[in-house]
C-alpha positions in Angstrom: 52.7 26.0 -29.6 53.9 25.6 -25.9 50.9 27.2 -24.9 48.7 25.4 -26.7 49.8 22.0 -25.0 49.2 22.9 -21.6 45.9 23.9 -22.5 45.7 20.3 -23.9 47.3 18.9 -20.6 45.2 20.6 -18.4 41.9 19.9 -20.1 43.1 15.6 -20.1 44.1 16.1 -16.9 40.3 17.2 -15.6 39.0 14.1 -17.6 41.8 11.6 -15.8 40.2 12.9 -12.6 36.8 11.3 -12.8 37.1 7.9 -12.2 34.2 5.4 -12.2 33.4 1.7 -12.4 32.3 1.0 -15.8 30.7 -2.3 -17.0 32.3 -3.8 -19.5 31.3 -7.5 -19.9 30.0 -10.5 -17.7 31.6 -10.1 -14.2 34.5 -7.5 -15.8 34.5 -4.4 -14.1 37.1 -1.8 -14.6 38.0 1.5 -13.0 38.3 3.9 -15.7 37.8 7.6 -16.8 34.3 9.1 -17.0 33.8 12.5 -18.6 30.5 14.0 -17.8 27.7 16.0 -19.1 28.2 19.8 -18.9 26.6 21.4 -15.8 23.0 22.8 -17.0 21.5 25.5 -15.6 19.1 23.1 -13.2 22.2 20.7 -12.6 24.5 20.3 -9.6 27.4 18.5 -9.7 27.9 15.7 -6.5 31.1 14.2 -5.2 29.9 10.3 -4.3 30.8 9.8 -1.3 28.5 6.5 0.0 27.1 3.9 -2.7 25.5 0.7 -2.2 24.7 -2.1 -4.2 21.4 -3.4 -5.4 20.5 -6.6 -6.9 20.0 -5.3 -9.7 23.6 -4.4 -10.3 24.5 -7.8 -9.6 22.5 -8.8 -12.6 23.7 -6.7 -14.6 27.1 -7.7 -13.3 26.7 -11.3 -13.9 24.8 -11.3 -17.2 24.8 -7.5 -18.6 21.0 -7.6 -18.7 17.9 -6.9 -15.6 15.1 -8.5 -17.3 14.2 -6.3 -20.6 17.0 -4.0 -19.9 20.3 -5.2 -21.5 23.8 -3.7 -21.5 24.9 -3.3 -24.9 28.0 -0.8 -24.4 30.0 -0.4 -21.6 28.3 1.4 -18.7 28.8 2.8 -15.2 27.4 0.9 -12.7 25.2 1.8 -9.4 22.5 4.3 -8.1 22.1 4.1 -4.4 23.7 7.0 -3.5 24.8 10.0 -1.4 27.0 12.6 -2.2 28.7 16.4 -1.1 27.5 19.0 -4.0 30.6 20.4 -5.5 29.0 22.7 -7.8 25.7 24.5 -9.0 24.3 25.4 -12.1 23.2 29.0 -12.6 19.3 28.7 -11.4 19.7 26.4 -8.8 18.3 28.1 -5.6 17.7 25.3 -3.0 20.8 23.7 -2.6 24.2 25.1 -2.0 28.2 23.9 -2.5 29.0 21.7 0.6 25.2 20.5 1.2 25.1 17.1 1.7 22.4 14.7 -0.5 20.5 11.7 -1.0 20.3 11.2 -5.0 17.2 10.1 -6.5 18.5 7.8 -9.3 16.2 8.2 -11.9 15.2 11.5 -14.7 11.8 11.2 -16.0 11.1 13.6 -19.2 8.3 15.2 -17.2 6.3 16.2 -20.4 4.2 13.1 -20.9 0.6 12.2 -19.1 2.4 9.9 -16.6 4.6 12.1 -15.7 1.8 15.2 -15.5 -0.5 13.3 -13.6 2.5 12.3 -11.4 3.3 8.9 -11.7 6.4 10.0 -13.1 8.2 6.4 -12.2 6.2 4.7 -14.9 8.0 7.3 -17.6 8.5 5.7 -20.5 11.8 8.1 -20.8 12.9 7.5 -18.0 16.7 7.9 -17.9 17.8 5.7 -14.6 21.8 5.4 -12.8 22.9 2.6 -14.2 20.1 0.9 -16.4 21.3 0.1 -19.8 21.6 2.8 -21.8 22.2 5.3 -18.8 25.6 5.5 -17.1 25.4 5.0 -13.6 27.4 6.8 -9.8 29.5 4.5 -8.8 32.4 7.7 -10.0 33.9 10.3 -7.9 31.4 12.6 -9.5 28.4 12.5 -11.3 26.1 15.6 -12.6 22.4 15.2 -11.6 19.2 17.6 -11.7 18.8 19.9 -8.6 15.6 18.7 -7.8 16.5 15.0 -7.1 19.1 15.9 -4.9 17.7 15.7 -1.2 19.5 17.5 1.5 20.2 15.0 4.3 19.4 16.1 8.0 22.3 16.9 9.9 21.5 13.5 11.8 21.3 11.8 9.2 25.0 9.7 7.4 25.7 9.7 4.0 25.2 5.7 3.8 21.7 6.6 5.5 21.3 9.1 2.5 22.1 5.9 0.5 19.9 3.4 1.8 17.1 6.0 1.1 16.8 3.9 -2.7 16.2 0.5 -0.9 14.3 2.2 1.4 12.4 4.2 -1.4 10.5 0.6 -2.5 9.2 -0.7 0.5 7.6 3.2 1.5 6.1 3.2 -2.5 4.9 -0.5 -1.5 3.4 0.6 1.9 1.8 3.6 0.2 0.3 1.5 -3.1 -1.3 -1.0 -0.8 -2.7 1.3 2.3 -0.7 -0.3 5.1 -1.2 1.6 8.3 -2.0 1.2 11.5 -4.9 -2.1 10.9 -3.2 -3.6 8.5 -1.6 -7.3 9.8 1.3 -7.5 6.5 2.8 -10.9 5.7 6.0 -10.3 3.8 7.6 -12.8 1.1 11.3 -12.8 1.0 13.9 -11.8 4.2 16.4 -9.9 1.5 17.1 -6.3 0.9 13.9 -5.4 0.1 12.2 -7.5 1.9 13.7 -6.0 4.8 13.1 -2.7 4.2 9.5 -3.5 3.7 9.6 -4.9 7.0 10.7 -1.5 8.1 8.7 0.9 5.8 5.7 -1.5 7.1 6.0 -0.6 11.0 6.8 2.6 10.0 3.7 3.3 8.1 2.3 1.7 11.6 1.8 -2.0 11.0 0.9 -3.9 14.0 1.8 -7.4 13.3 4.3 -8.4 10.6 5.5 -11.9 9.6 8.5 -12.7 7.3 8.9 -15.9 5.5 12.2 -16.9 3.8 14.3 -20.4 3.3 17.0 -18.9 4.5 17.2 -19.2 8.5 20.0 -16.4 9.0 17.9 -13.8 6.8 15.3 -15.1 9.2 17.3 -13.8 11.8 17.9 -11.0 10.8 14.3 -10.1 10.1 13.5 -10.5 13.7 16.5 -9.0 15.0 15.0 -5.8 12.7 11.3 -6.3 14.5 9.6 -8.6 12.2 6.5 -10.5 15.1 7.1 -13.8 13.6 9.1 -15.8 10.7 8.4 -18.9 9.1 11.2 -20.6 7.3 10.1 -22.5 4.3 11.0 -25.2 1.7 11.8 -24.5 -2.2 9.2 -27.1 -3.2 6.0 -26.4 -4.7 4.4 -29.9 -3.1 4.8 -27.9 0.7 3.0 -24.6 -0.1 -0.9 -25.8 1.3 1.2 -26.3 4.4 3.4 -23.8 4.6 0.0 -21.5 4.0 -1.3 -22.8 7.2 1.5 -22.3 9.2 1.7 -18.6 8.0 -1.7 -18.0 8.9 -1.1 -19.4 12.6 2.2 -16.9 12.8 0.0 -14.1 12.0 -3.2 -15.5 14.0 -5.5 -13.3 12.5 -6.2 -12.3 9.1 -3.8 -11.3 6.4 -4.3 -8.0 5.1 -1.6 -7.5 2.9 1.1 -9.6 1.7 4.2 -7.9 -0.3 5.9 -11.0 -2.7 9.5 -9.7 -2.2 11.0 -12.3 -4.2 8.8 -13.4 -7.4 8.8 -16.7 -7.9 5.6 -19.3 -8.9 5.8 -20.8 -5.6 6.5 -17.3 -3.6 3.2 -15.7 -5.1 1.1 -18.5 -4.9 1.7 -18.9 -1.0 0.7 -14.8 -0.7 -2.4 -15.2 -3.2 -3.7 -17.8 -0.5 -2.1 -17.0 2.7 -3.8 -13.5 2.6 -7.7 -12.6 3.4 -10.8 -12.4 1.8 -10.7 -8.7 0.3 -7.2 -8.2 1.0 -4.3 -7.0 -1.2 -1.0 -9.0 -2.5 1.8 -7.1 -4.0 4.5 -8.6 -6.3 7.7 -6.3 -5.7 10.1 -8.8 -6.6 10.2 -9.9 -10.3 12.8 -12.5 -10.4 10.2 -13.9 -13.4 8.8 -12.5 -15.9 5.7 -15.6 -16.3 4.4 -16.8 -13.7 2.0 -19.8 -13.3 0.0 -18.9 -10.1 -3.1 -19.8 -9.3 -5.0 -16.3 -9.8 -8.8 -17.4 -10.3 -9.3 -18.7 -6.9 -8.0 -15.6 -4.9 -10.1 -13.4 -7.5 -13.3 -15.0 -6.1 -12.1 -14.2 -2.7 -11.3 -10.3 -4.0 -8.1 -10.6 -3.1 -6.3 -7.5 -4.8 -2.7 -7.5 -6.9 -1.2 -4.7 -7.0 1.9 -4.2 -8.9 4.8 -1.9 -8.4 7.6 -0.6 -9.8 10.3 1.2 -8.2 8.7 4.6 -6.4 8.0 8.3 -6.6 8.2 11.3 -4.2 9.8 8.7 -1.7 12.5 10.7 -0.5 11.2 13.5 1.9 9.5 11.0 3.7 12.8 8.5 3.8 15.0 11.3 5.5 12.1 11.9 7.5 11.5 8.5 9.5 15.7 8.2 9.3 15.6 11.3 10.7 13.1 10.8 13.7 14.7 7.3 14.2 11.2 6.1 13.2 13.4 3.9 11.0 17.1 2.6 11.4 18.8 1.2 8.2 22.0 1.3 9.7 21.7 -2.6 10.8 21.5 -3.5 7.1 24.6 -2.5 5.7 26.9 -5.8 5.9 30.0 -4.9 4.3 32.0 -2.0 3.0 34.3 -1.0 0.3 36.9 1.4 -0.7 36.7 2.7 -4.3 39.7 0.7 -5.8 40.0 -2.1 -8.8 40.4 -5.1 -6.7 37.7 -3.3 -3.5 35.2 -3.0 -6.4 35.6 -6.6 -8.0 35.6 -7.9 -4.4 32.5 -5.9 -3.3 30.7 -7.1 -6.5 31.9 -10.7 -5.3 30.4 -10.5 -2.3 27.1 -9.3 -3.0 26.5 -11.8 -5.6 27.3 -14.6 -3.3 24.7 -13.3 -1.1 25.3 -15.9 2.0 25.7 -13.4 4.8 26.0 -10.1 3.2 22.8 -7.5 2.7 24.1 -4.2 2.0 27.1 -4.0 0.2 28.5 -0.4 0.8 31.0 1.6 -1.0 32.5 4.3 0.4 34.7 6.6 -1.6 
């Protein structure tokens, strides 16, 4: 029987050695074992290495549900990450042990019409890091297909590789609603993803972009990042018509595109009239799921919405600007973390105060 019980030892022993943060009620998060999913022949296995963390883990942190998606079992948190491959499976040619990747977070099934006629992000399937049911990377290791690994450029860090999922929405914006080189782009919300609009928008060659937020340090921010102008605004509805003028003088000339980076009544309204005749508004953020917003009067002035959700083929062209310096995310990331119980219950803490901190970073 001696035998028998090593075999037994040795086998718990592999499973005591992936650790991960796993959800396990409102603001509980505990650092616990996490067995994975055998390696398929298409699968590579990735040591995390840098995480960050989005505000949707925050929701989920402080009220086990995103909108329609609710955690129901415990889960592993997170999905911006970056990670060393530590194995491959049989058939997977492009990537090799040691390479060093950007993971793109979410498994479509690849078989249905969206998927086919590649809009693969609106997947009904879609199996997604760390939205309820899927178990998420905040672990040592996690097994993920081949093909949404992304080898980073030699130039390019592993919390770059990260910030490619941040960075993933604004380029997916920028590309649903044409911005390039004549396109002046108001953006609503000096956040996250506001920000990385702001710099997926002059990357994509805006000329002239103006940030509006009530907070003046995010303000700051925004235009230590390159944003032309900022307008710092009030939370009450009774201000907008102003506010709408004073936008339009920021930008002194017409508003081609606005990107709502925050989703509120008041956030959308201000975009719908702020932006041009013929122009385009796009609602990114979705902190509601109604909204009361005056739509009929920006139709007759063919002002487009354009909704979005998440992205798709995003990453090439991520590494690419981060690569070429055409972009820098580095400026974003506020605050890092070890991969320990109290680091990951403090990092969680500071991300959902907000106040000062952007990026919240693990590194592990």
């Amino acid at each position: 029987m001696g035998h028998n019980d090593d075999e037994i030892k040795i086998s718990r022993d592999e499973e005591e050695e992936n650790m991960a943060a796993w959800l396990l009620g409102i603001k509980t998060l505990k650092i616990q074992p996490y067995r994975l999913p055998s390696l398929g022949p298409q699968d590579v296995k990735v040591r995390i290495k840098a995480l960050g963390i989005c505000g949707s883990d925050v929701h989920h942190f402080k009220t086990m549900r995103c909108a329609n998606f609710i955690v129901k079992k415990p889960m592993v948190i997170g999905h911006e990450c970056a990670g060393i491959i530590e194995e491959i499976g049989s058939e997977v040619k492009s990537l090799e042990v040691g390479d060093r990747v950007a993971l793109e977070p979410g498994i479509s099934c690849r078989r249905c019409n969206l998927c086919k006629n590649g809009s693969y992000n609106l997947c009904p399937e879609m199996k997604f890091f760390g939205s309820p049911p899927t178990n998420g990377s905040l672990a040592h290791k996690v097994v993920h297909p081949a093909n949404l690994c992304f080898k980073l450029p030699e130039n390019v860090s592993l919390e770059e590789g990260a910030m490619c999922e941040p960075l993933s929405v604004g380029v997916h914006a920028c590309r649903r609603a044409t911005v390039g080189p004549e396109t002046n782009v108001l953006i609503m919300g000096s956040g996250p993803i506001g920000l990385v609009t702001l710099l997926a928008a002059r990357a994509f060659g805006a000329p002239r972009i103006v940030i509006v937020d009530v907070d003046g340090h995010r303000l700051s921010i925004a235009e230590n990042l390159g944003a032309d102008a900022t307008v710092q605004v009030s939370t009450l509805e009774e201000d907008a018509v102003a506010e709408v003028v004073k936008i339009q003088n920021a930008m002194g000339s017409g508003i081609d595109v606005s990107f709502d980076c925050v989703g509120f009544n008041k956030t959308m309204s201000t975009a719908l009239a702020a932006t041009r005749s013929g122009g385009k508004v796009c609602l990114i953020g979705l902190a509601k799921s109604e909204m009361t917003v005056p739509l009929t009067p920006a139709a007759a002035r063919e002002v487009d919405v354009i909704g979005i959700f998440r992205y798709r083929n995003t990453w090439p062209l991520c590494l690419e600007f981060l690569r070429t310096g055409k972009i820098d995310v580095k400026p974003l990331i506020t605050h890092r973390f070890g991969f320990s119980q109290k680091e990951v219950e403090d990092a969680f803490e500071t991300s959902a105060q907000g106040g000062n901190a952007i990026k919240v970073m693990f590194n592990l």
